[in-house]
C-alpha positions as CSV (number, residue, x, y, z in Angstrom):
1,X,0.0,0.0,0.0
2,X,1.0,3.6,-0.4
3,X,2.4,5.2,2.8
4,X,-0.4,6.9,3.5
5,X,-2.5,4.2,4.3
6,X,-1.1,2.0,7.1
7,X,-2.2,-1.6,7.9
8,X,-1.0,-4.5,10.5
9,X,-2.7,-7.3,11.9
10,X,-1.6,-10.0,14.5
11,X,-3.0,-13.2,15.4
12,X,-4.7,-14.2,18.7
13,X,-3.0,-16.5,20.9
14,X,-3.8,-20.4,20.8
15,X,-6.7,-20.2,23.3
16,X,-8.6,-17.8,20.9
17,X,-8.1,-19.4,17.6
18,X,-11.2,-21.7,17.0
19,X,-13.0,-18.3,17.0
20,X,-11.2,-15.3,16.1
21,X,-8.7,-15.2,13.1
22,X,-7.3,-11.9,13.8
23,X,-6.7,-8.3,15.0
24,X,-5.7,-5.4,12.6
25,X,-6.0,-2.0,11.9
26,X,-6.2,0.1,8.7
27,X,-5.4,4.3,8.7
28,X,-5.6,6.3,6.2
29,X,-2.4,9.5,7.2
30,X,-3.4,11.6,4.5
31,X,-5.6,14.6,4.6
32,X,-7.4,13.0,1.1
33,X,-10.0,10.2,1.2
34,X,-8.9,6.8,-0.6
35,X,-11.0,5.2,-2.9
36,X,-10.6,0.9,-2.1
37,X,-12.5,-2.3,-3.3
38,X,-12.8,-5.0,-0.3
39,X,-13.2,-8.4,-1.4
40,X,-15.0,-11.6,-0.1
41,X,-12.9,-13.2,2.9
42,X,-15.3,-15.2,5.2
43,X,-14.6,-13.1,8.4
44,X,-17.5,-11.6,10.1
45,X,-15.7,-8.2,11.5
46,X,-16.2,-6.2,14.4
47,X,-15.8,-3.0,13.3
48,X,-14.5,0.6,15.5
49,X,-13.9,3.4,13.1
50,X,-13.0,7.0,14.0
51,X,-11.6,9.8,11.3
52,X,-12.3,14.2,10.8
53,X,-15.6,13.7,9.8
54,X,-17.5,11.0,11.4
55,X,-17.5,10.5,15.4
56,X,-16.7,7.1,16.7
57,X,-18.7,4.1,16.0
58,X,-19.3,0.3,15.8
59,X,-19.9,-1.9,13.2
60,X,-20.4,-5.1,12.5
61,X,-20.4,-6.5,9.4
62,X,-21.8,-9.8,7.6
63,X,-20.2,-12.3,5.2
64,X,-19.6,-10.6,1.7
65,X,-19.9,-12.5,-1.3
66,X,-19.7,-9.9,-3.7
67,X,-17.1,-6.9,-4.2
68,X,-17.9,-3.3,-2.0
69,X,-16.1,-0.4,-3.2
70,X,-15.8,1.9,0.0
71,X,-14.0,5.1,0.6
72,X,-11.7,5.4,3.6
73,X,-12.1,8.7,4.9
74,X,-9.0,11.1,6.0
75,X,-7.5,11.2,9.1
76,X,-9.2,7.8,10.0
77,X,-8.5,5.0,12.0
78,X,-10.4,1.2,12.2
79,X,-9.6,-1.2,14.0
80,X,-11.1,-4.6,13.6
81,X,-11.4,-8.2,15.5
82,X,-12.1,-10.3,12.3
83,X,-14.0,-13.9,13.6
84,X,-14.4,-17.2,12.3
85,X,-18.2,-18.5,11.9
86,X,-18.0,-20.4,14.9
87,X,-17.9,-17.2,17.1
88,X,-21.8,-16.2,15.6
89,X,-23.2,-18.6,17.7
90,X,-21.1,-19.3,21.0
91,X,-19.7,-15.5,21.8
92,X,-22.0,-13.1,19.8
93,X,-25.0,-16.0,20.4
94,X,-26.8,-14.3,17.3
95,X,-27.2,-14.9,13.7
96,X,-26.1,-13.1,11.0
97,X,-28.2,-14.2,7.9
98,X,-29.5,-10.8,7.8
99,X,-26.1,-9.1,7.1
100,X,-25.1,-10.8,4.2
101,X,-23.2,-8.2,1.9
102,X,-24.0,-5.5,4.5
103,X,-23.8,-4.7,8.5
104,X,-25.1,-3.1,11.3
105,X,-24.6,-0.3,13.7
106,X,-24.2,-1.5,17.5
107,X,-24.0,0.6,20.4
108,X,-21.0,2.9,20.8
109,X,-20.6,1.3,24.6
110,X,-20.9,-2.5,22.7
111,X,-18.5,-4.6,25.0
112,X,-17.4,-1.9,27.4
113,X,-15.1,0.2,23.8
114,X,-14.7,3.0,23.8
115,X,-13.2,6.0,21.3
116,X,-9.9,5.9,23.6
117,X,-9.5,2.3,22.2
118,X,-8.0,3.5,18.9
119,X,-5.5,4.9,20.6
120,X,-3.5,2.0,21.1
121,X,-3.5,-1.2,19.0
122,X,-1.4,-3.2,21.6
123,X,-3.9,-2.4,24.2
124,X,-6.8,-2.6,22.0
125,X,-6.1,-6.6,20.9
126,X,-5.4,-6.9,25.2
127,X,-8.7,-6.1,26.0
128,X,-10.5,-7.8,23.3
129,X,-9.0,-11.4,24.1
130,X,-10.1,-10.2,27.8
131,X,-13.6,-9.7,27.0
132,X,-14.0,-13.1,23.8
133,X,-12.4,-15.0,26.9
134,X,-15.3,-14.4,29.5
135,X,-17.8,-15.2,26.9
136,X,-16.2,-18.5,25.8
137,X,-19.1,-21.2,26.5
138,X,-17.6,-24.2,28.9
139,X,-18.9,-26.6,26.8
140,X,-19.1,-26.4,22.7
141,X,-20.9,-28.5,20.2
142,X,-17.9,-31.2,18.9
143,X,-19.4,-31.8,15.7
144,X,-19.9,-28.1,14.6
145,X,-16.0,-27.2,16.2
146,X,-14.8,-30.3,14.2
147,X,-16.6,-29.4,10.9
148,X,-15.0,-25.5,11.1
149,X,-11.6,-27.5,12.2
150,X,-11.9,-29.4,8.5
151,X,-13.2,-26.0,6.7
152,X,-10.7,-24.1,7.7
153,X,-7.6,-26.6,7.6
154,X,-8.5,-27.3,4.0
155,X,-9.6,-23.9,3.2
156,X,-12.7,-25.0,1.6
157,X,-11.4,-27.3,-0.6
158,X,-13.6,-30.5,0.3
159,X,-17.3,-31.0,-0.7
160,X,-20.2,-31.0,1.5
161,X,-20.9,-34.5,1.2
162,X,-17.2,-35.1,2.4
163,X,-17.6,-33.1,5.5
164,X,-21.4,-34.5,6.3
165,X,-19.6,-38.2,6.0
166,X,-16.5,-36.7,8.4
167,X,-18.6,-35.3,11.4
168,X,-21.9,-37.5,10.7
169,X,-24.2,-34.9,10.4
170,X,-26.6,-34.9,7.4
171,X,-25.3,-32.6,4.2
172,X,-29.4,-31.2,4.9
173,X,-28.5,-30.6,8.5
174,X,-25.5,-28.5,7.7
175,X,-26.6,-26.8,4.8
176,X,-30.1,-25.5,6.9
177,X,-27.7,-24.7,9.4
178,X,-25.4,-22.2,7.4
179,X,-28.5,-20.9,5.9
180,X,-30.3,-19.9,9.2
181,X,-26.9,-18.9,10.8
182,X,-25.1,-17.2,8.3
183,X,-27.2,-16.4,5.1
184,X,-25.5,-19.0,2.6
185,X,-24.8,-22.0,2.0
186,X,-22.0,-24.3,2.7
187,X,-20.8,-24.7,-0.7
188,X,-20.9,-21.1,-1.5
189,X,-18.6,-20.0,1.9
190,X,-16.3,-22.8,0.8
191,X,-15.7,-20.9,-3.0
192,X,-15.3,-17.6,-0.6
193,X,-12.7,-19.4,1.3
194,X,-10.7,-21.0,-1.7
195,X,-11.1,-17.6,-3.5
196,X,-9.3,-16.3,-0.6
197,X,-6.5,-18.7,-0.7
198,X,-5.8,-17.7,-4.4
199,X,-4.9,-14.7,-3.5
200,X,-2.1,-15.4,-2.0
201,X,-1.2,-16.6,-5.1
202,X,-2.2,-14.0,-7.1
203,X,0.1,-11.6,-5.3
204,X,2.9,-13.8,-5.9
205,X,2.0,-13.3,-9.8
206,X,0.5,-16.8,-9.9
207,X,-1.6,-16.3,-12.4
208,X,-3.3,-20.1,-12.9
209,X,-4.8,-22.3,-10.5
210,X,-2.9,-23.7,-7.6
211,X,-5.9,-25.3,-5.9
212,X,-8.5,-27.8,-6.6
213,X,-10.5,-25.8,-9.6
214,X,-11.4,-28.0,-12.7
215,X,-9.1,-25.7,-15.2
216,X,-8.1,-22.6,-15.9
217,X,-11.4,-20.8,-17.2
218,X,-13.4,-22.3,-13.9
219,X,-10.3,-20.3,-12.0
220,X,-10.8,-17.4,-13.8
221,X,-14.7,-17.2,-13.9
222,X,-14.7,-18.0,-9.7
223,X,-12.0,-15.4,-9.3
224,X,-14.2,-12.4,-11.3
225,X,-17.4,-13.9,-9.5
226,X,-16.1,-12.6,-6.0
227,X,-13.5,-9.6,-6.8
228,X,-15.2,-8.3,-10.2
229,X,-11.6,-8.7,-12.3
230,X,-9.8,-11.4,-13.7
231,X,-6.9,-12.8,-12.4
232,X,-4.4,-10.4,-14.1
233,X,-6.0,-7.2,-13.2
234,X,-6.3,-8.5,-9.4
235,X,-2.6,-9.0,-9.7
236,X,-1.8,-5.4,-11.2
237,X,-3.7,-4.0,-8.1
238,X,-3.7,-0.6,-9.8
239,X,-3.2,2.3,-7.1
240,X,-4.0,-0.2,-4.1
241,X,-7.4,-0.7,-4.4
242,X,-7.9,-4.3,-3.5
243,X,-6.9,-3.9,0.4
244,X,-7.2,-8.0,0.9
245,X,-4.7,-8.5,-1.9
246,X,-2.6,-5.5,-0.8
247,X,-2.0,-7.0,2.9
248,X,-1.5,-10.2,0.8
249,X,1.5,-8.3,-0.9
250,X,2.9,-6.7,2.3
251,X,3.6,-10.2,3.8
């Protein structure tokens, strides 16, 4: 990215991982607004934003199958807890089926933040392991923890009918259950999460498939489903404006 805009993200420790992915922040230094394209992940983030123009506030923000062109104002800060599906329903105890390719405003006080937070990113990621940790259920469902264990591992590459057979739960069951929790189906958040993982290909100016897709035009056709460009404009990543591919890049 250019050095106006600065990004980092760390990784929780061990006990968090089955539910959070990560902790980052994005700032845009300069006094002009950036114009940036974010692209399907499979993270449901948690959202506090501050910049000139708009007061603090507290987002939170659904699975994305589609490309969103946003504009990152000046002078603004976010930081973000991004989680894994499994946090919907046994931290946030909530659904979000409702916030597919959009989110929601939550209370400015949501989990004791507050404007001071984005002061301090250290400090920030301390207190939000604090708080994900006292809401941590004692017991969890083993099937559903072991059927994100596979999806994640394999990064989507295995079929539903794979997985139903793996943690003996009908491919129905599991499909009626992304639906109602999450808005899709399995098989689609799988394509978001291989998507994802050709990315970091794509930055390395891999332009042709490295995972499981049946040739090179499926590649190309799922890669322009979820980012809106082939393969070889992705890579170009003209002036920055695919921030997943540009952290990709930083690495």
């Amino acid at each position: 990215m250019e050095n106006d805009l600065a990004y980092k993200m760390v990784e929780p420790d061990k006990s968090l991982s089955d539910f959070v992915e990560s902790f980052w922040f994005l700032k845009n230094q300069s006094d002009s607004s950036r114009e940036a394209i974010a692209l399907p992940d499979g993270r449901i983030d948690l959202f506090l934003s501050r910049s000139w123009s708009d007061p603090f506030n507290i987002f939170l923000l659904g699975i994305s199958t589609q490309p969103d062109e946003a504009i990152i104002a000046p002078k603004s800060s976010i930081f973000s807890i991004s989680f894994k599906l499994p946090a919907l329903e046994f931290i946030f105890n909530s659904s979000v089926a409702d916030l597919v390719n959009k989110g929601k405003k939550l209370t400015d006080d949501f989990w004791n933040f507050n404007a001071n937070d984005l002061n301090d990113f250290e400090a920030f990621c301390k207190k939000a392991s604090q708080k994900i940790h006292s809401l941590i259920p004692r017991e969890i469902d083993r099937r559903k923890q072991k059927l994100f264990e596979l999806i994640y591992a394999l990064k989507g590459e295995i079929t539903v009918k794979e997985l139903s057979e793996q943690v003996f739960w009908s491919s129905r069951q599991i499909n009626r259950y992304f639906n109602q929790q999450f808005g899709l189906s399995l098989k689609v958040y799988c394509n978001i999460l291989r998507f994802r993982a050709s990315l970091e290909h794509i930055a390395k100016g891999k332009l042709f498939p490295e995972l499981d897709f049946a040739d090179q035009n499926h590649f190309i056709k799922q890669v322009k489903k979820f980012s809106g460009v082939v393969p070889k404009e992705l890579f170009k990543n003209k002036n920055d404006r695919f921030i997943l591919l540009s952290t990709f890049q930083l690495r």
